[in-house]
C-alpha positions in Angstrom: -87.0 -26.3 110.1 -87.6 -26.0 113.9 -83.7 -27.0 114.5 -80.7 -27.2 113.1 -79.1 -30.4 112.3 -75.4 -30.2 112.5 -73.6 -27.6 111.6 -73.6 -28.2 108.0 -77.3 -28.0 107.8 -77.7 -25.3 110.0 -75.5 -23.2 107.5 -77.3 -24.4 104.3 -80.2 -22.8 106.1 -78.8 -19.5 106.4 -77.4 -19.1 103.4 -81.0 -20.3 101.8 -81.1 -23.8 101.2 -83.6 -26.2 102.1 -83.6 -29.9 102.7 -86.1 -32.7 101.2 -87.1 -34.2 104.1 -88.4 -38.1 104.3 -91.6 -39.6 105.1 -89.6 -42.8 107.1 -86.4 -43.7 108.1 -84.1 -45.1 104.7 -83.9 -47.7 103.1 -87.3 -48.5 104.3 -86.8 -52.6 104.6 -83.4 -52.3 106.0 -83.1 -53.5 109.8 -82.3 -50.3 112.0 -78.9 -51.0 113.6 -78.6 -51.0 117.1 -75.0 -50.1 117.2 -72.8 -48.0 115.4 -70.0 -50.4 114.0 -66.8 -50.7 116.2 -64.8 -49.0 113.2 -66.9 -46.1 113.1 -66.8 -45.5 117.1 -64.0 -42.6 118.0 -63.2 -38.6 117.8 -63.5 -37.0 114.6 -62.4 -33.3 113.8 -64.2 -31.6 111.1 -61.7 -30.6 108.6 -63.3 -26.5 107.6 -63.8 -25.7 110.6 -62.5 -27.8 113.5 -65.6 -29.2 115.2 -65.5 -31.8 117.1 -68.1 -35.0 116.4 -67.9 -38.3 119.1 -69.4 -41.2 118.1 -70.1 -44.0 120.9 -71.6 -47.6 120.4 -75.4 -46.4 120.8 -74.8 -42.2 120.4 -73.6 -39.5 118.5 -72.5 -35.8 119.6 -71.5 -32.8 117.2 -70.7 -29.5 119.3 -71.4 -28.9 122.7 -74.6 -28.4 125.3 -74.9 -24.9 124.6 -73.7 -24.4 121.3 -75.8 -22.8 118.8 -75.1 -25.9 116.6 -75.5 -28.7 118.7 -76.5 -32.5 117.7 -76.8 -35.3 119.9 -78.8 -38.8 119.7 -78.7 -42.3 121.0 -79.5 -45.0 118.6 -82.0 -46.0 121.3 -84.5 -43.3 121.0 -87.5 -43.0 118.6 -86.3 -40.0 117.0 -82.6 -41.5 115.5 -82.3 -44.4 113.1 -79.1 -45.4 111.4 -79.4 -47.7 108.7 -77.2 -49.0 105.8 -77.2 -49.3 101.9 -74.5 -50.3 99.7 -71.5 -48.3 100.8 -73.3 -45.7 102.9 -74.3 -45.5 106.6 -77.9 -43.8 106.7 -78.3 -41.8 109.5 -82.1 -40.6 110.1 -83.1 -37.8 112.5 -86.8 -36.3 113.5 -88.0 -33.7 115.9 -90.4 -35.5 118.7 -93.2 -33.2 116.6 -92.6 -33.4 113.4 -93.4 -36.9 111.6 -90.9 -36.0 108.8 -86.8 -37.1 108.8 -83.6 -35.5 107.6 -81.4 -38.2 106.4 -77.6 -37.4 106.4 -75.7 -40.5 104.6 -72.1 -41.0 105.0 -69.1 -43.0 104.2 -66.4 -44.0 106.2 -62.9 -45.0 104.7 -59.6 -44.2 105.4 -60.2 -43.0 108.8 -62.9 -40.2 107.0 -65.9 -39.9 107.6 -68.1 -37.6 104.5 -71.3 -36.9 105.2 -73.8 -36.0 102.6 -77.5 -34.2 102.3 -80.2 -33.7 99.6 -79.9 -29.9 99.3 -81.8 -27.7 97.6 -80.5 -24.3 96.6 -82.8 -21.1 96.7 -81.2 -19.0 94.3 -83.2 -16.1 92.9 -83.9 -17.2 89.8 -84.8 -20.7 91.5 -83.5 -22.7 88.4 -81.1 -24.9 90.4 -83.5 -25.7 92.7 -86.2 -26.6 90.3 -83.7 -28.3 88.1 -82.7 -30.4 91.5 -86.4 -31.1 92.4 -86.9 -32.4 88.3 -83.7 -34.9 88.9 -85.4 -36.1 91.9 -89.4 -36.8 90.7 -87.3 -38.0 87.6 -86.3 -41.3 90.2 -88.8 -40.7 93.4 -92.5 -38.8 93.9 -92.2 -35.6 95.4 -94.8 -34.1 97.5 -94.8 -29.8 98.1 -96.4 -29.5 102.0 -97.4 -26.1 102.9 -96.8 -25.2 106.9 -96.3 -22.5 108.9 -92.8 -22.8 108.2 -92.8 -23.1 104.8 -93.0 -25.3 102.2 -91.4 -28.7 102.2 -90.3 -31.1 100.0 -91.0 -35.0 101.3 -89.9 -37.7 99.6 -90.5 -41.9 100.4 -87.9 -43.6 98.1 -88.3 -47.4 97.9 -85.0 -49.1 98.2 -84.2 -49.5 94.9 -85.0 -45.3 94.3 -82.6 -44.7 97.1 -80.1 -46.0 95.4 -80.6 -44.5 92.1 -80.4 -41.3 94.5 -77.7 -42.0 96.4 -75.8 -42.9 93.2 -77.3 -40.1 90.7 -74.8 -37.1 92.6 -78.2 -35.4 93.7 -76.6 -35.6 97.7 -74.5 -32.9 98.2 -71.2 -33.3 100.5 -71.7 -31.1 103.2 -68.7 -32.1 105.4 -65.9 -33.9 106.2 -64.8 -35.6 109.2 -61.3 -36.7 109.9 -60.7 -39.4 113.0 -58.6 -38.4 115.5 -59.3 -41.1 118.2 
């Protein structure tokens, strides 16, 4: 990956994870929201390690200009899609030159916010990942692309798939938020 998405993936990187990355924003059919809901608008404070994540009607920011892991995005761009299914809020991110999204869902309730990611660990015997990656084709297609990067996992889960993901356990919880404002 050519950046870091918040904090939580940026450290899943270093310690030697990858992400499955989509082929379009999820659930595909859904309508894009052009907000973020009134109750999810406010301050949060990351619980671990006290980061700071503002959420306004049309834009998000985790960290700060300047910050090695720094996030920001307006609901307005081309490059930041937030969505919803069932119980979770979908939000999808891609680099202006990469055609591929990370998807982070979260849930918000009691003033928390958890956000979740499809991680894959690289352990050296590789069994978790590949046990992981079996879960997934088990529900969803995966395709392998080979880059200069690296190799990459893609996935392009009909609604109904993304469900059976979202509800199998295979997204790992990555962080949690608390709201402060």
């Amino acid at each position: 990956m050519k950046r870091m998405y918040l904090m939580l993936l940026a450290g899943l990187i270093v310690s030697g994870c990858a992400t499955v990355k989509f082929e379009q924003p999820v659930p595909p059919n859904a309508k894009a929201l052009e907000q973020f809901p009134e109750h999810l608008t406010g301050t949060y404070v990351e619980r671990q390690n006290k980061d700071t994540l503002v959420i306004t009607a049309n834009a998000f920011r985790f960290g700060h200009k300047g910050d090695l892991f720094h996030l920001s995005g307006k609901l307005t761009g081309e490059n930041t899609v937030l969505k919803k299914s069932g119980d979770f809020y979908l939000l999808s991110i891609s680099e202006k030159d990469d055609p591929f999204w990370e998807v982070l869902p979260f849930k918000f309730k009691d003033n928390t916010l958890t956000v979740y990611a499809l991680v894959l660990e690289d352990k050296p015997d590789k069994s978790a990942k590949e046990e992981k990656l079996e879960k997934i084709r088990q529900i969803t297609p995966v395709k392998v692309k080979h880059t200069q990067t690296g190799e990459h996992y893609l996935i392009n889960p009909s609604e109904d798939e993304l469900e059976r993901l979202l509800r199998s356990g295979l997204f790992d919880k990555v962080t949690v938020f608390e709201k402060v404002e």
